[in-house]
FINUKE-863624 format. One record per residue: residue in one letter; z negated, x, y of N, C-alpha, C, O, CB in turn. Coordinates in steps of 0.001 Angstrom, whole numbers, padded with zeros to 6 digits, always signed. Each point is the difference from the previous one (the first is absolute). Glycine has a CB too. Layout:
AZXYZXYZXYZXYZXY ...
This chain:
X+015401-000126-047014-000837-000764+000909+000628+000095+001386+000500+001073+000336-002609-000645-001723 X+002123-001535+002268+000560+000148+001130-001030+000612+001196-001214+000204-000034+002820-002130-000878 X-000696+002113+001888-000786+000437+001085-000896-000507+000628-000996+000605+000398+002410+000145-000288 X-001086-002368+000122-001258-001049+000147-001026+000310-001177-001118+000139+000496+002677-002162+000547 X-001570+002126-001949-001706-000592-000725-000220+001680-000088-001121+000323-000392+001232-003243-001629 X+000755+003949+002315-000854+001052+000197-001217+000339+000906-001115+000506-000126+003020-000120-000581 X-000981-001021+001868-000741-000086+001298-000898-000824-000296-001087+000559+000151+002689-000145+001352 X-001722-001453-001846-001279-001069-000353-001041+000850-001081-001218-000126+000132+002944-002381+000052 X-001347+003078-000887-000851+000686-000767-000692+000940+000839-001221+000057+000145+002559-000390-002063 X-000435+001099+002484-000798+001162+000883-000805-000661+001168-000492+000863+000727+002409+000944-001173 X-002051-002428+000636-000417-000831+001406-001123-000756-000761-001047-000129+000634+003527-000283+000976 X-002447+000015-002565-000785-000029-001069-001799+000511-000211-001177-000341+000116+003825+000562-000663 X-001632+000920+000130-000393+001102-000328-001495+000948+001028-001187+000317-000083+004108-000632-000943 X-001796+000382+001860-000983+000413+001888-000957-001238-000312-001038-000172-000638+003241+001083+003130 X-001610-001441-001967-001319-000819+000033-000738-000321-000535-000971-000430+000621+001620+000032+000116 X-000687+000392-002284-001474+000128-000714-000924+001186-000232-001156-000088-000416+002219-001480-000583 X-000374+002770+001338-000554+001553+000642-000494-000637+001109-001216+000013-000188+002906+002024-000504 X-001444-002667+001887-000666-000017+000882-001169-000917-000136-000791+000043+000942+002688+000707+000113 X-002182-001604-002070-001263-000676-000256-001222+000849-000855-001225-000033+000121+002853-002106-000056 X-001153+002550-000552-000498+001191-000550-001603+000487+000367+000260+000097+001199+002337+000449-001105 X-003414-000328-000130-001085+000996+000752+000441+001778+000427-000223+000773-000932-001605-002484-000680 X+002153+002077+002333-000157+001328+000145-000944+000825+000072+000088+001055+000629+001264-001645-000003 X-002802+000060-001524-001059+001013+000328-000541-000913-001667+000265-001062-000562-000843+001913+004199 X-000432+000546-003916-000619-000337-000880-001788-000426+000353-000504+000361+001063+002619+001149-002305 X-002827-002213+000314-000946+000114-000035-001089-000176-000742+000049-000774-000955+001039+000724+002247 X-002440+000851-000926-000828+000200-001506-001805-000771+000845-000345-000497+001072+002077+003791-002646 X-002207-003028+000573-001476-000466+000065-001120+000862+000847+000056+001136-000471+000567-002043-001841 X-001265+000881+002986-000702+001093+000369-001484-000177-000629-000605+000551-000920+002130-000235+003116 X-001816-001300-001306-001487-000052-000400-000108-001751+000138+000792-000642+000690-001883+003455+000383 X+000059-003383-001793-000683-001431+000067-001460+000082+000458-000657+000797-000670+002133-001611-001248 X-002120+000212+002857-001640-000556+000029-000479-001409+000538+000378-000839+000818-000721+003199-000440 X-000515-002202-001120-000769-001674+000163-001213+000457+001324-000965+000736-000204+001062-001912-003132 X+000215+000597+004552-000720+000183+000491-001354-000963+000238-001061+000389+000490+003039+000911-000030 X-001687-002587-000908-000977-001224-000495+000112-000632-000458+001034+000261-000617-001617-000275+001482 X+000050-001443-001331+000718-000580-000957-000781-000501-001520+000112-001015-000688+001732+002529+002012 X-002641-000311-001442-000179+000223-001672-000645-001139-000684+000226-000376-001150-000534+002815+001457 X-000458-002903+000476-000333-001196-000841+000995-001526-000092-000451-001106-000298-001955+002271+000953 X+003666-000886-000355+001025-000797-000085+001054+000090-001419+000347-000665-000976-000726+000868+003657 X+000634+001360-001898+001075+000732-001104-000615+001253-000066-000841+000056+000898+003179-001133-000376 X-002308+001960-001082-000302+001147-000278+001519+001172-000172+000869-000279-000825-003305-001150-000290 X+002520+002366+001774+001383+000819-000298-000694+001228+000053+000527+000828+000743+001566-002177+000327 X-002908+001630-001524-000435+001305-000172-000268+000924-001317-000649+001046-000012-000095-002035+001913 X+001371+000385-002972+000834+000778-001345+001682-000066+000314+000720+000001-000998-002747-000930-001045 X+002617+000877+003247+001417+000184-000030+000260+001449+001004-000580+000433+000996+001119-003395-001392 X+000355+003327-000227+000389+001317+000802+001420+000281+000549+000849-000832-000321-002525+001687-001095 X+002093+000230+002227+001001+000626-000293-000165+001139-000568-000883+000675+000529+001692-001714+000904 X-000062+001714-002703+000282+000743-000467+001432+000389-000592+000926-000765-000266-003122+000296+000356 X+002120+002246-000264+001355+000664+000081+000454-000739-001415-000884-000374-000771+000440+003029+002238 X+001897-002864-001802+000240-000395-001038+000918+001079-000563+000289+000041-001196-000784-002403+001836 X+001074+003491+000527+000854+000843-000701-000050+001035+000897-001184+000311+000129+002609-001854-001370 X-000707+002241+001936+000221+001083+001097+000379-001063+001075-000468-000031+001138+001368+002389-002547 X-000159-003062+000988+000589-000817+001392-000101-001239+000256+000751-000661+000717+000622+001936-000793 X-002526-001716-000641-000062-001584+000204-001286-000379-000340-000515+000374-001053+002820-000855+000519 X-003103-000527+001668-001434-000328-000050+000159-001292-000587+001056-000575+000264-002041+001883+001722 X-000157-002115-003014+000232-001104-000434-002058-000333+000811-000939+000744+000282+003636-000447-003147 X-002405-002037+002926-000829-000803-000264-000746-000097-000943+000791-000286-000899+000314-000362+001899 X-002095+000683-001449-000296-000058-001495-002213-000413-000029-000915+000685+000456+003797+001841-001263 X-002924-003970+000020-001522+000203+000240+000032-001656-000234+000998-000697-000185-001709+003162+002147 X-000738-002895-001893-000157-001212-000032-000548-001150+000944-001154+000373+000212+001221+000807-001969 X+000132-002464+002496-000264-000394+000762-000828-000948-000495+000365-000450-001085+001294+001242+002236 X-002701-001258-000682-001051-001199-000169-000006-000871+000803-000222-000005+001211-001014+001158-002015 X+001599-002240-000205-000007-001151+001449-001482-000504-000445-000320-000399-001120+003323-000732+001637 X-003903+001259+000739-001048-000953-000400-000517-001517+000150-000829-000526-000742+000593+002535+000921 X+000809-002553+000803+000160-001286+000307+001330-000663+000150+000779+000626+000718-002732-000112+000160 X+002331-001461-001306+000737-001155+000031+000449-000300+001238-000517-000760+000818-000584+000043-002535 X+002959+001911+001894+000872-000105+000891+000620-001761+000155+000636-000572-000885-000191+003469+000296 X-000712-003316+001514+000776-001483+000234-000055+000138+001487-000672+000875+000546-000107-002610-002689 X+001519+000833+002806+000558-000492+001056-001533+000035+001211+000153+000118+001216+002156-001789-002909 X-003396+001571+001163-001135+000461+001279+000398+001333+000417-000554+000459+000999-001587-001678-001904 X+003070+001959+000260+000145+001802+000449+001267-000182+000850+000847-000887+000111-001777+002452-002512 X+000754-000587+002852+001884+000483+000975+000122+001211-000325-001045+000466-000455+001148-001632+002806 X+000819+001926-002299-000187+000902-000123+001755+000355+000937+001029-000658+000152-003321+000600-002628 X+001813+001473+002915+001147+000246+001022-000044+001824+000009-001004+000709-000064+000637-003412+001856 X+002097+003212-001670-000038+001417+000281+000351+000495+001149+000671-000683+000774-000366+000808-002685 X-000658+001021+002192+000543+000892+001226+000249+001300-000315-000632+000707-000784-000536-001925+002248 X+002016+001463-000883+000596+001548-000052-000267+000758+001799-000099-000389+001164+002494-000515-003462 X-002414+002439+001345-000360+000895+001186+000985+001345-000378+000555+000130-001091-003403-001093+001551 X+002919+001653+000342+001015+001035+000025-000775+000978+000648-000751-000241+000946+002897-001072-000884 X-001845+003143-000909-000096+001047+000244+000803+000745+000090+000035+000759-000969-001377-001192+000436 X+002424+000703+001636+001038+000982-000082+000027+001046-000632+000887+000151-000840-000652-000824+002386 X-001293+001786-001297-000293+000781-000494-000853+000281-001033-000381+001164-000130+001139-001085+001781 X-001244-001190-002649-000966+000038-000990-001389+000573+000117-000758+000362-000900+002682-000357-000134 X-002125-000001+002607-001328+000344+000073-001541-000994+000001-001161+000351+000210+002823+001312+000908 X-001157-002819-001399-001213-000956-000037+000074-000262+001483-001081-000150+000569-000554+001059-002648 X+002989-001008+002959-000681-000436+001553+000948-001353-000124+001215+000031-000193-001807+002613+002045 X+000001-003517-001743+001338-001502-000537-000224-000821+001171-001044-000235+000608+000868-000196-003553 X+001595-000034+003177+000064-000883+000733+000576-001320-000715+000838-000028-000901-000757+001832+002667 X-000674-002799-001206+000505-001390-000806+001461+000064+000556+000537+000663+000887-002921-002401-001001 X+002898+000580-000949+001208-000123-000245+000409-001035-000375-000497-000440-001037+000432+002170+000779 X+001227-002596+001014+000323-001408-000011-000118-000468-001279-000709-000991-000177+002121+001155+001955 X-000708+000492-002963-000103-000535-001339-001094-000564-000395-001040+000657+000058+002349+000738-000517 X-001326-002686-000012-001469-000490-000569+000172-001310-000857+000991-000705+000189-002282+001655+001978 X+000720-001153-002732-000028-001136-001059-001325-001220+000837-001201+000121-000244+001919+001943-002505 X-000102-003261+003801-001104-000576+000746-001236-000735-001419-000027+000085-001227+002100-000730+003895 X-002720+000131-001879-000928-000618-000620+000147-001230-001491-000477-001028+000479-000183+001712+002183 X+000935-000900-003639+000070-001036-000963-001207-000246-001241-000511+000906-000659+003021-000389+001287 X-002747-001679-000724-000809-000044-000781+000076+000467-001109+000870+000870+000045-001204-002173+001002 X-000118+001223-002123+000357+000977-001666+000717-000810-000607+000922+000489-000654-002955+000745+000066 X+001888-002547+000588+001135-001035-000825+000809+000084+000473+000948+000082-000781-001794-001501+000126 X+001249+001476+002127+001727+000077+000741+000863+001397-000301+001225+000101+000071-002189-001535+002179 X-000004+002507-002610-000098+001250+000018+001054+000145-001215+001192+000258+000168-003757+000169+000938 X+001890-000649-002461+000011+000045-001166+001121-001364-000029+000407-000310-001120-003056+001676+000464 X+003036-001993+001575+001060-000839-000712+001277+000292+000751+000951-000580-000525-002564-001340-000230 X+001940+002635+001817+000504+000438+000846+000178+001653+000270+000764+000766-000586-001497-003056+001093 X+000249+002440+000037-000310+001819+000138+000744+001159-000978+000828+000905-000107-003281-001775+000695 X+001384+000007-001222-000377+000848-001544+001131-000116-001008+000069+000517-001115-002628-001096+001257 X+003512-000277+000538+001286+000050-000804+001276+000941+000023+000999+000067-000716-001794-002104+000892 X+000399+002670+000828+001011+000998+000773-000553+001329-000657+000792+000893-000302-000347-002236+002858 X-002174+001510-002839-000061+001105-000564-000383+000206-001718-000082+001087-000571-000402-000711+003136 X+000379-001087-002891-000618-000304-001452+001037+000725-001514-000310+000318-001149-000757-003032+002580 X+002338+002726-000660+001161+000343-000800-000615+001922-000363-000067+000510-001118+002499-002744+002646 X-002708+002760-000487-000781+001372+000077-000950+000271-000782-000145+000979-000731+000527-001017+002615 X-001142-000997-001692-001019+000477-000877-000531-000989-001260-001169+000078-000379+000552+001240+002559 X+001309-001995-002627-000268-000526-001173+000257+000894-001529-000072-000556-001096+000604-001534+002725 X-000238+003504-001453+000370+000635-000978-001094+000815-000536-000020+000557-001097+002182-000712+001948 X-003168+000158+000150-001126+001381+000469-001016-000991+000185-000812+000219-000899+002158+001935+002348 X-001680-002982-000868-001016-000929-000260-000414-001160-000693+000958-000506-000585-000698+001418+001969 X-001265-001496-001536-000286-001412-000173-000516-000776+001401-000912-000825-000001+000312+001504-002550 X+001344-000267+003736-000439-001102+000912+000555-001483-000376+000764-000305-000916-000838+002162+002750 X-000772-003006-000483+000574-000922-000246+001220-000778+000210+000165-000236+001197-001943+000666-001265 X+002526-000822-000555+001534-000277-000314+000396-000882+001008-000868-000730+000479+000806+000958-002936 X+001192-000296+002863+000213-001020+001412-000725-001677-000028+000331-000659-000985+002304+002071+001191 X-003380-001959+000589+000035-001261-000159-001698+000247-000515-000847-000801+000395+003883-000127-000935 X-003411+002043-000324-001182-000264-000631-001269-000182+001025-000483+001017+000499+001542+000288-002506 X-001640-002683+002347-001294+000264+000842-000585-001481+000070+000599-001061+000179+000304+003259+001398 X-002153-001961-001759-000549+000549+000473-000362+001637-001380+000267-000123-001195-000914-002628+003181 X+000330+003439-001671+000138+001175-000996-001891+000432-000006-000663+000388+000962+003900+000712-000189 X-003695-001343-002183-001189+000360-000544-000175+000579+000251+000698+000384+000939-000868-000843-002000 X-001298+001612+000496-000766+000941+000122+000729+001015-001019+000320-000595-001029-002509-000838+001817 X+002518+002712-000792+000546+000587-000981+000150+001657-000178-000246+000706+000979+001211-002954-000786 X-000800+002495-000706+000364+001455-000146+001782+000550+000007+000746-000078-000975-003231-000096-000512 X+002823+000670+002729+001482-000066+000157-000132+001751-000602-001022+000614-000307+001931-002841+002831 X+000643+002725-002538+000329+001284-000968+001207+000292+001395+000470-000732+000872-000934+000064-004419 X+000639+002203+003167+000992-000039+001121+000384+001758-001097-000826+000891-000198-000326-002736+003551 X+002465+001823-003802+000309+000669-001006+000624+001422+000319+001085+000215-000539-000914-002449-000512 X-000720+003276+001884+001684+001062+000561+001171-000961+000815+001226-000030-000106-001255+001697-002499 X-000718-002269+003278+001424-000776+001262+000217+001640+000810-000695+000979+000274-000403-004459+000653 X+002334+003082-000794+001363+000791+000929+000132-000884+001248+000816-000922-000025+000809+001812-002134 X-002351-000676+003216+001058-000974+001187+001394+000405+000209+000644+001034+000175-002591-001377+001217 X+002099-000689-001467+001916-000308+000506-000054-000528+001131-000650-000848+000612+001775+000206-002667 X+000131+001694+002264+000562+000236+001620+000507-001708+000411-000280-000696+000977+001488+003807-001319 X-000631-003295-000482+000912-001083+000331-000824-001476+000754+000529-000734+000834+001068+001834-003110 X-003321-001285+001578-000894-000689+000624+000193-000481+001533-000027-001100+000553-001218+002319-002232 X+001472+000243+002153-000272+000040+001312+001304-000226+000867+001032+000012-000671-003003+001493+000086 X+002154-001739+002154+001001-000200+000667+001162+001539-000215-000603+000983-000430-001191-002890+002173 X+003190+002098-001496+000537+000236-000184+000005+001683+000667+000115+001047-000637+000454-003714+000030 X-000726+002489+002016-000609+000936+000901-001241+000057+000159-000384-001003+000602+002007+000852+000322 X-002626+001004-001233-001388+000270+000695-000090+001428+000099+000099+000824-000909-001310-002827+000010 X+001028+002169+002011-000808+001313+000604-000206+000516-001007-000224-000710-000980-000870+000115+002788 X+001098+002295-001948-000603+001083-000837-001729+000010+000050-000465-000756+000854+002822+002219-000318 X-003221-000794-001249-001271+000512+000426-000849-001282-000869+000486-000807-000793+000160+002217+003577 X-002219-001263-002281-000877-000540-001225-000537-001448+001128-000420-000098+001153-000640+002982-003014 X+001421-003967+000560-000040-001268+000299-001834-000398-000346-000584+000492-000964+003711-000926+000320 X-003646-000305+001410-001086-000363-000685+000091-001923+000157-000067-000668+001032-001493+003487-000427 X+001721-003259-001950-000264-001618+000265-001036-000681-000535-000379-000017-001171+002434-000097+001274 X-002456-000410+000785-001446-000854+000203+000033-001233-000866+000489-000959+000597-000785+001648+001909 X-000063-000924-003670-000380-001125-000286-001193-000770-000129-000893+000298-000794+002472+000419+000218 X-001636-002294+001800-001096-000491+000445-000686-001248-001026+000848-000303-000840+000203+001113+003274 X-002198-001532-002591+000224-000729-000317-001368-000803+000907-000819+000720+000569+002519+000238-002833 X-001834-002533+002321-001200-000555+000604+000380-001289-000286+001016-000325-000613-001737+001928+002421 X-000335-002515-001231-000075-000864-000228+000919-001215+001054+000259+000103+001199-002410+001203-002437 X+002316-001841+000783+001367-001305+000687-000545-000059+001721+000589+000325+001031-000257-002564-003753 X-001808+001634+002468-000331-000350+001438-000441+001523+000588+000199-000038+001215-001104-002763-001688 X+000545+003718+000201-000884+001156+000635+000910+001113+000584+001223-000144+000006-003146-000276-001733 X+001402+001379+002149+000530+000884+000644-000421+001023-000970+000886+000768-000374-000819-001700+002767 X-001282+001094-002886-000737+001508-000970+001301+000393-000879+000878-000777-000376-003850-000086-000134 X+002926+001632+000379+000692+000818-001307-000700+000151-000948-000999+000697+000180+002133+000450+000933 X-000994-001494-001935-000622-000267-001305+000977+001409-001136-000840+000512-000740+000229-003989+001391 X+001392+003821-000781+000423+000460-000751+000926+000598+001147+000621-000621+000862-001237-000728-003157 X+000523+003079+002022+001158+000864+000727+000284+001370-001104-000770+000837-000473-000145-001592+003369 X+002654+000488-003064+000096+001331-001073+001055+000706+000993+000893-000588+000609-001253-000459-003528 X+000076+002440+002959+001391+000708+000324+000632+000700-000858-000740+000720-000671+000070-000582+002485 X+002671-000022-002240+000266+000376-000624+000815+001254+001136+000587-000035+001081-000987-002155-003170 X+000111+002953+001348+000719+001224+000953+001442+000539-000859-000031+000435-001152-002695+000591+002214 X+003991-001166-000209+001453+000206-000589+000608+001406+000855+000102+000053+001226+000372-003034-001761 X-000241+003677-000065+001117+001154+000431+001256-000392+000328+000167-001049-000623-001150+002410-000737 X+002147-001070+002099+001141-000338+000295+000515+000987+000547-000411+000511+001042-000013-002498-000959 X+001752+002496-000992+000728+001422+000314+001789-000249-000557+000587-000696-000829-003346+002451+000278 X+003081-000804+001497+001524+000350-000294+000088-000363-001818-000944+000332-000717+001240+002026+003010 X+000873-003022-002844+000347-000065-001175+000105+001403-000130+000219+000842+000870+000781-003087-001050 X-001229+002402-001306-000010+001358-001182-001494+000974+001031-000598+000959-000489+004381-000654-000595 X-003873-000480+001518-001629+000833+000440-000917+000202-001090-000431+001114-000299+000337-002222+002482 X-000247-000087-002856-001281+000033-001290+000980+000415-000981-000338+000194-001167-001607-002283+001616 
């Protein structure tokens, strides 16, 4: 092999180490803080799945008929120190309705979790009343941007109505974020 496509290999190489995530991350905690007569998430949990790894695991209820009257939008908050003191944080998913969501969005993450769930499949919406499953999910690092801060993430997911301001539906999922090989 010559010295050129070595160098192209190694150069390569670096650089897909540098896309990489350098931190791992796990599940902490989930709560429904309202909502329930919409969706219901209060048979889903986090729980230990081994010594070193928390899974998702539980069932979600959709109770009314997700379509395009909903928006739904996320926010992220940051705890340096994992003490529950968070400050918001630019990262956020703005406002989209559930059909733009689910035909768009939802295409970037669906590859994740179509192995572990029965959510709904890209494109699917308006999406019925139903009983969703959520099987021992593993979050993957890779989801997320390349660099993020260490310490415990909390992201807000909103949901309301097109014209209103109320929040109709608010879940927080709470994420750990640490040096790779830590867990």
């Amino acid at each position: 092999m010559s010295l050129f496509y070595r160098s192209v290999l190694l150069l390569a190489t670096i650089d897909s180490l540098q896309s990489l995530p350098n931190y791992d991350v796990m599940f902490e905690k989930i709560e429904q803080l309202n909502g329930t007569d919409l969706i219901e998430f209060n048979n889903i949990r986090v729980r230990k799945f081994n010594r070193t790894v928390s899974v998702l695991d539980g069932n979600i209820e959709l109770r009314a008929e997700a379509n395009d009257k909903y928006v739904i939008s996320i926010r992220s908050a940051y705890s340096s120190k994992g003490n529950n003191q968070f400050n918001e944080y630019p990262m956020k998913l703005p406002p989209q309705r559930i059909c733009e969501f689910f035909n768009t969005t939802w295409r970037e993450y669906y590859p994740y979790y179509n192995e572990t769930t029965n959510f709904p499949e890209v494109g699917e919406c308006p999406i019925t009343p139903k009983m969703f499953y959520v099987k021992n999910h593993i979050l993957d690092g890779s989801v997320f941007p390349p660099y993020i801060p260490k310490g415990l993430w909390r992201l807000s997911v909103f949901g309301r109505l097109v014209d209103a301001d109320e929040v109709l539906i608010c879940v927080d999922v709470y994420i750990k974020v640490v040096d790779k090989g830590i867990f």
